[in-house]
N, CA, C and O of each residue as an XYZ file, in Angstrom:
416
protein
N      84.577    210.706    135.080
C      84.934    209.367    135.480
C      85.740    208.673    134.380
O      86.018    207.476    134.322
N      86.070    209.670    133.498
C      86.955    208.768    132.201
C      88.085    208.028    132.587
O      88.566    206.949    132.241
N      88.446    209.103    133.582
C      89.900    208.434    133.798
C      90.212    207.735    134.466
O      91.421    207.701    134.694
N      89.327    206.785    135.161
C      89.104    205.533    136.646
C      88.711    204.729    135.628
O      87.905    205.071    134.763
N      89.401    203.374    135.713
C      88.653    202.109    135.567
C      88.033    201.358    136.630
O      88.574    201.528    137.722
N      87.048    200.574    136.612
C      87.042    199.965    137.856
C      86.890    198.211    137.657
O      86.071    197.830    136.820
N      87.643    197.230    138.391
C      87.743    196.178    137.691
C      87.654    195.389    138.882
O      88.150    195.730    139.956
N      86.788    193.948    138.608
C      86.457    193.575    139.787
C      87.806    192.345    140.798
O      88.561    191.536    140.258
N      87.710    192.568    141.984
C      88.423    191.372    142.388
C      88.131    190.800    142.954
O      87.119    190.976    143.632
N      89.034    189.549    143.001
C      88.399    188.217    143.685
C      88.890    187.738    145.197
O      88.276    186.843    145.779
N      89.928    188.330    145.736
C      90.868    188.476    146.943
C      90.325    189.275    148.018
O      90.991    189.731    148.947
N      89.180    189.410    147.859
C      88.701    190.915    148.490
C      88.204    190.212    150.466
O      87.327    189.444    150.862
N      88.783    190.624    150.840
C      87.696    190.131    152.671
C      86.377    190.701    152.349
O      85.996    191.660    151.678
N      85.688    189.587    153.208
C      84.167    190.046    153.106
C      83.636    191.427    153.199
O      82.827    191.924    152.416
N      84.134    191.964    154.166
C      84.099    193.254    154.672
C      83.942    194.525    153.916
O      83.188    195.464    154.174
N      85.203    194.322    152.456
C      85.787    195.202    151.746
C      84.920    195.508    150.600
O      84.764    194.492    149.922
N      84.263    196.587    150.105
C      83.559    196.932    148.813
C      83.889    196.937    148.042
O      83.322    196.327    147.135
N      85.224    197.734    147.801
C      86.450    198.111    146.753
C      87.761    198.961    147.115
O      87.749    199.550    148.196
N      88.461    199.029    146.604
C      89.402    199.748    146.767
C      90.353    200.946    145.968
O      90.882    200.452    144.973
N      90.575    201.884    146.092
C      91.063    202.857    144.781
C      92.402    203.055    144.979
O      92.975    203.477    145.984
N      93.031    202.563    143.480
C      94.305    202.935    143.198
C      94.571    203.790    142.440
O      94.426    203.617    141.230
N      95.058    205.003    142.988
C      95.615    205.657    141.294
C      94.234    206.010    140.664
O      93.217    206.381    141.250
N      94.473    205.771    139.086
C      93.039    205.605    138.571
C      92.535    204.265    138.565
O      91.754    204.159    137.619
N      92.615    203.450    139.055
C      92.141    202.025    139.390
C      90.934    201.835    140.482
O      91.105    202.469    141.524
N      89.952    201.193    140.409
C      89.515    200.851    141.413
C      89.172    199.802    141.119
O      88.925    199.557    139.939
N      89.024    198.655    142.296
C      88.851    197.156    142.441
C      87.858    196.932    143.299
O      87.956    197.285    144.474
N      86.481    196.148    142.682
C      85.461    196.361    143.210
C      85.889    194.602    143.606
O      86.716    193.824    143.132
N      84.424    194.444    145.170
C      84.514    193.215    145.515
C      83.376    192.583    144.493
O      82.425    193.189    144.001
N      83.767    191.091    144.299
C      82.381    191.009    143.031
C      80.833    191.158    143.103
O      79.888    191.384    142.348
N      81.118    190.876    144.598
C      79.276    190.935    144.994
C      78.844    192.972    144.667
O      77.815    193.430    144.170
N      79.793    193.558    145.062
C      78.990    195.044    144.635
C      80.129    195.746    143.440
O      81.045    196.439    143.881
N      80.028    195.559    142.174
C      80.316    195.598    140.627
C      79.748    196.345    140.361
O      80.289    197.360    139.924
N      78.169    196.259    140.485
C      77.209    197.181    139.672
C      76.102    198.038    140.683
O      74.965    198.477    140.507
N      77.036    198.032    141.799
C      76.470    199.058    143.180
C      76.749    200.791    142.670
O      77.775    201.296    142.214
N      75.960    201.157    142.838
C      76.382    202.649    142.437
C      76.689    203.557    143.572
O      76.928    204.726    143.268
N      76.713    203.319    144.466
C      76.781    204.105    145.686
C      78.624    203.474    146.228
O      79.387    204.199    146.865
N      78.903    202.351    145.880
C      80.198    201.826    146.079
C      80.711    202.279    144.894
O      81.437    203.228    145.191
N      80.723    202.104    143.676
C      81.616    202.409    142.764
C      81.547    204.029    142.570
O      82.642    204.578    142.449
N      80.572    204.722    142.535
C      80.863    206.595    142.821
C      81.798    206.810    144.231
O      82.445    207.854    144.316
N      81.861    205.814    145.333
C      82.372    206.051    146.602
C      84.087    206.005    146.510
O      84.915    206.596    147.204
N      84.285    204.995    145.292
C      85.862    204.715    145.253
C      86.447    205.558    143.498
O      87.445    206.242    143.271
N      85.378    205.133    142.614
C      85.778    206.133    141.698
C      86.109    207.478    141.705
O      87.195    208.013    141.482
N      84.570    208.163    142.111
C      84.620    209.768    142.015
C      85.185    210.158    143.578
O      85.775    211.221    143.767
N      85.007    209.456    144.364
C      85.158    209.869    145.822
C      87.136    209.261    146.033
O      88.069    210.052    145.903
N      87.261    208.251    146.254
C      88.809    207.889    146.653
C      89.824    208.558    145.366
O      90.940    209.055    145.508
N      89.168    208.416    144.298
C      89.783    208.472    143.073
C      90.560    210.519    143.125
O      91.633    210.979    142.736
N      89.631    211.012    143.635
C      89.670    212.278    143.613
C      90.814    212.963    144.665
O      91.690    213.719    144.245
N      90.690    212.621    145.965
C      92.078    212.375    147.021
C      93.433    211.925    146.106
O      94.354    212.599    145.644
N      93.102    210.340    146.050
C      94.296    210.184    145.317
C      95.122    211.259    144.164
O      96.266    211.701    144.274
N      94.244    211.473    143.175
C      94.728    213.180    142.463
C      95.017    214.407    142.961
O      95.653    215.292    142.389
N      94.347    214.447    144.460
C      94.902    215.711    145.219
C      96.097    215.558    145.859
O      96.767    216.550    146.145
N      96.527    214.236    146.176
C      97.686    213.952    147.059
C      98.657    213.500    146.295
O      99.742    214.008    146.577
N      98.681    212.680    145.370
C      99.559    212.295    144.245
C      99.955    210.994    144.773
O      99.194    210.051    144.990
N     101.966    211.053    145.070
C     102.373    210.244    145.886
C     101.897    209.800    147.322
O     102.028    208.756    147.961
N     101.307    210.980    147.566
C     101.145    210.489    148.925
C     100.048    210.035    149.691
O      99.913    209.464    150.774
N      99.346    210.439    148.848
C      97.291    209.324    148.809
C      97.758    207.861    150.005
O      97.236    207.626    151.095
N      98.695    207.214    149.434
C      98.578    205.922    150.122
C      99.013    206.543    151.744
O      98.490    205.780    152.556
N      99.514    207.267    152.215
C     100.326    207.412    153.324
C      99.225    208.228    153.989
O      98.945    208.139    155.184
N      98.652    208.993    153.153
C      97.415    209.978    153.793
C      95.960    209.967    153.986
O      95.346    210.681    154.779
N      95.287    208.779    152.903
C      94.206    207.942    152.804
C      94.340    206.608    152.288
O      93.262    206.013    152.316
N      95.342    205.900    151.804
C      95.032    204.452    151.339
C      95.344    203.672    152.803
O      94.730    202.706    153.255
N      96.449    204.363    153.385
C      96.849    202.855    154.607
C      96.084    203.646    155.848
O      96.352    202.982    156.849
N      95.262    204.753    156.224
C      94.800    204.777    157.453
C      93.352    204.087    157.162
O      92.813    203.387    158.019
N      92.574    204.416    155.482
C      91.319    203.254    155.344
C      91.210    202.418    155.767
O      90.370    202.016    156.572
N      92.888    201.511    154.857
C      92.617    200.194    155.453
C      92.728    199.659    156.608
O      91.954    198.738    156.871
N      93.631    200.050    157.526
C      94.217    199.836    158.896
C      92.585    200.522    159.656
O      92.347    199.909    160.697
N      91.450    201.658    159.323
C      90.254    201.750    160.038
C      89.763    200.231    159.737
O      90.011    199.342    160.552
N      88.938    199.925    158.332
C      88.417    198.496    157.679
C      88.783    197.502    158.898
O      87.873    197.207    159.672
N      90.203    196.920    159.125
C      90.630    195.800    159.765
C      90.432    196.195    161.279
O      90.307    195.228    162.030
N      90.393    197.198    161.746
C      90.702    197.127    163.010
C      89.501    198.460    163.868
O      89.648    199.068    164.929
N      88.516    198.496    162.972
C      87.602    199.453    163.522
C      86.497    198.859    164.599
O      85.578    198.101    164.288
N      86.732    199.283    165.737
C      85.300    199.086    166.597
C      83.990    198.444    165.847
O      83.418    198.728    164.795
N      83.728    197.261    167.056
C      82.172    196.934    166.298
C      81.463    197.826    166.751
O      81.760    198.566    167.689
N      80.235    197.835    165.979
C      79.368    198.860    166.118
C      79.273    200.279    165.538
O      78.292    200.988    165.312
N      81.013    200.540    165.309
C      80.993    202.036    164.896
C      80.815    201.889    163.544
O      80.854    200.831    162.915
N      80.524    203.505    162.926
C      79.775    203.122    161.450
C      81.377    203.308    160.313
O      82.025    204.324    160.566
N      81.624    202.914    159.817
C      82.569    202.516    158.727
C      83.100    203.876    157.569
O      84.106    204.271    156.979
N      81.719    204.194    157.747
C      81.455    205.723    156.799
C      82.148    207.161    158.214
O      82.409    208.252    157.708
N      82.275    207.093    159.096
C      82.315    208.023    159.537
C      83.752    208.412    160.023
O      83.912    209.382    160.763
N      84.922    207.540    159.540
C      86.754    207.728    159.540
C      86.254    208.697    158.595
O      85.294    208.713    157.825
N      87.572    209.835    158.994
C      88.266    210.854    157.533
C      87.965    210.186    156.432
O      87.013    210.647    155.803
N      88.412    209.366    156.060
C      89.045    209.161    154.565
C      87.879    208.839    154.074
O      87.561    209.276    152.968
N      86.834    207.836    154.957
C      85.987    207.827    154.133
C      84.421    208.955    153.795
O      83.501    208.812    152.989
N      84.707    210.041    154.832
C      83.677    210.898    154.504
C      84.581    211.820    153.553
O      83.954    212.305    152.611
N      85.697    212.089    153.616
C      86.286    212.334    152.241
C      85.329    212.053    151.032
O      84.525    212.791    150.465
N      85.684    210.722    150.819
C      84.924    210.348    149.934
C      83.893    210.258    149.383
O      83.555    210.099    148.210
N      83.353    210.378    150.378
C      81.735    210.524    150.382
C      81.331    211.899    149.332
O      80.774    212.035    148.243
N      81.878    212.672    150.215
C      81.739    214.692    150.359
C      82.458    214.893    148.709
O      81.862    215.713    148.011
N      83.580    214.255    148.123
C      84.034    213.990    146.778
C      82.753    213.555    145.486
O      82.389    214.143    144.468
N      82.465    212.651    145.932
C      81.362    211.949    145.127
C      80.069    212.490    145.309
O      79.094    212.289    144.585
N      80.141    213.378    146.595
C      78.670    214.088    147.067
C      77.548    212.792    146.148
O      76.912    212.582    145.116
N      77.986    212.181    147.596
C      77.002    210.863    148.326
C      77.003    211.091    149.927
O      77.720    211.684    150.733
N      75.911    210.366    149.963
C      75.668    209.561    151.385
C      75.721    208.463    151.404
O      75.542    207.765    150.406
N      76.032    207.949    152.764
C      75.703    206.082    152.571
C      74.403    205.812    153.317
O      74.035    206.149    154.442
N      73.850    205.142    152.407
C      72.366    204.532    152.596
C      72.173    204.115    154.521
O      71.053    203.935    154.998
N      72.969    204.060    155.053
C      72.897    204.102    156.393
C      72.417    205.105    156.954
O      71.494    204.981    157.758
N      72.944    206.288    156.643
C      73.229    207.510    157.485
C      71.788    208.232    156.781
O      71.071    208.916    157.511
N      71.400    208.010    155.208
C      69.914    209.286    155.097
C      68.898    208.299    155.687
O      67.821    208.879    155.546
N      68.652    207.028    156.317
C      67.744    206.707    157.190
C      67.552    207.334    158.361
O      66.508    207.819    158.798
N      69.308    207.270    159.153
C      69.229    208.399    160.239
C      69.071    209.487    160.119
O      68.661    209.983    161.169
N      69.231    210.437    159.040
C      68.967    211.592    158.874
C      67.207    212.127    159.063
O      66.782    213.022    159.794
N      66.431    211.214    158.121
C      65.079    210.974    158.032
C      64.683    210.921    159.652
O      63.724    211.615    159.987
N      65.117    210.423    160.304
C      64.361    210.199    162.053
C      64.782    210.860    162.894
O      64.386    210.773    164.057
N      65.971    211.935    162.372
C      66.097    213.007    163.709
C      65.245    213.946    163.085
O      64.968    215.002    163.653
């Protein structure tokens, strides 16, 4: 994780946790010191972005965000490409999904 900073912002929609640039990531301020969000955009987005280079934004940064703004209510957030990418990168789960796991 040396090579990710992660720095918080203040512009963020409610919605949004953080976001990964490059080696950048921009946390929303309420989750800064979330560890399941900052491994999700550090080790997890951060890692795509290095596999794709230029083209991270065209191949996971703008279909994230365009899921984020315009995803079905109800559907779970974690379960677009890009972001089980991330997940499977950071080898995490999101605290949603090992509840469901636990009851099937």
């Amino acid at each position: 994780r040396n090579y990710c900073r992660g720095l918080p912002g203040n512009r963020f929609p409610n919605s949004a946790s953080g976001i990964s640039l490059g080696n950048f990531a921009f946390f929303h301020p309420e989750n800064i010191h979330d560890d399941f969000v900052i491994r999700h955009e550090m080790d997890g987005h951060t890692a795509d972005s290095k596999l794709f280079g230029p083209l991270y934004l065209l191949i996971i940064g703008i279909p994230s965000i365009l899921h984020l703004v315009f995803k079905r209510k109800g559907s779970n957030y974690y379960d677009f490409y890009t972001e089980r990418r991330a997940n499977r990168h950071a080898r995490i789960t999101p605290p949603n999904q090992i509840s469901r796991k636990k009851t099937k």
